[in-house]
N, C-alpha and C positions, 0 to 999 in steps of 0.2 A: 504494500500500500504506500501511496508515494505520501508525502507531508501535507500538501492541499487537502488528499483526500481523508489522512487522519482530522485534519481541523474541519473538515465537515461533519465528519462522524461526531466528532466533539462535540461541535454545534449541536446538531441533533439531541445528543445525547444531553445536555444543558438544558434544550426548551422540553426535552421531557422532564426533566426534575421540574423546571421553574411551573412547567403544567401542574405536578401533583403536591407539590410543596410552596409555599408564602419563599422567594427568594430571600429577605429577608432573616426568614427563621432558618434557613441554610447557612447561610454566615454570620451568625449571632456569632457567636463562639470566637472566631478570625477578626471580626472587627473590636468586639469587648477586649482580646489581647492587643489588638493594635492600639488601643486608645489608651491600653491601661500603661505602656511603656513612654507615655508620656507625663503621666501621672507619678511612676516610678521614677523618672528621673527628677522629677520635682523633688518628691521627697529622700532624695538620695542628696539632692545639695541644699535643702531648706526642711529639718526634722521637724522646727519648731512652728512652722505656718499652720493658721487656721484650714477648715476644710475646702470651704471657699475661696481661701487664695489659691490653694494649688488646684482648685479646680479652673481658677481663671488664671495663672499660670502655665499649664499643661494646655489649655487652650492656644494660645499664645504660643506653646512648641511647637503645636499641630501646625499652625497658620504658618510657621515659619518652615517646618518640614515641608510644607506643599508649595511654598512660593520659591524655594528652593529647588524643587524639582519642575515649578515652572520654568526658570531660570534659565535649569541647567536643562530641560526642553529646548528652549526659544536658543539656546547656544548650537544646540547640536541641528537645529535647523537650518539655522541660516550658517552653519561651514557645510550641510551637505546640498545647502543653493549653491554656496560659492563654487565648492567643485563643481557642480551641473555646469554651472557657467563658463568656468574655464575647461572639463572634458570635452573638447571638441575631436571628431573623427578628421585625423590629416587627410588632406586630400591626394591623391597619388597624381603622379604625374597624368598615367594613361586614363584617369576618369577626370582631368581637367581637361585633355586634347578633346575627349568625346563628349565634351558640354560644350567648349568651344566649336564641335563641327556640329553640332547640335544649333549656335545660336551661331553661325553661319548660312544655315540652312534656309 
C-alpha cells in the first residue's frame, strides 16, 4: 500500500470513530495532559502562587507556545517561497534553439 493510500484508509478510518464517538471525548485525555504541562511548569518555578495565578499564568504559556509555532510556521514558509522562486529549471541550449525556431516561424 503506497502512503497516499495508507492516509486515506486513515481518513476513513477517523470519520468512522468521529461517526460513533463525541471527537471531543476521544481526546479528552491528550488534550487534559497537554494543558496540564503548562500548568506544571508554572508550579515548578512559582510553588507559592494562588490557584488562579497559575491558572492565568499557564495560560499565558499556552498563548506563547502557539505564537511561537506560528512564528516559526510563517519562517519556514516564506524560505520555502524563496527557494520556489529562485529553483528555476536551466534552460539547455537545444530547447532555447527550438523556441527560437518556434518564434521564427
Amino acid at each position: 500500500m503506497t502512503p497516499t493510500q495508507r492516509a486515506i484508509w486513515g481518513r476513513v478510518g477517523a470519520a468512522i470513530a468521529r461517526s460513533r464517538h463525541d471527537p471531543r471525548e476521544l481526546t479528552s485525555a491528550a488534550r487534559k495532559r497537554f494543558l496540564a504541562r503548562f500548568e506544571a511548569e508554572v508550579r515548578a518555578e512559582h510553588s507559592d502562587l494562588s490557584e488562579p495565578e497559575i491558572q492565568r499564568r499557564a495560560g499565558e504559556l499556552r498563548r506563547a507556545y502557539f505564537l511561537k509555532l506560528a512564528a516559526q510556521s510563517s519562517i519556514a514558509r516564506s524560505k520555502k517561497k524563496r527557494k520556489a522562486a529562485t529553483d528555476v529549471t536551466p534552460v539547455t541550449a537545444e530547447a532555447e534553439g527550438q523556441a527560437n525556431d518556434r518564434a521564427a516561424a
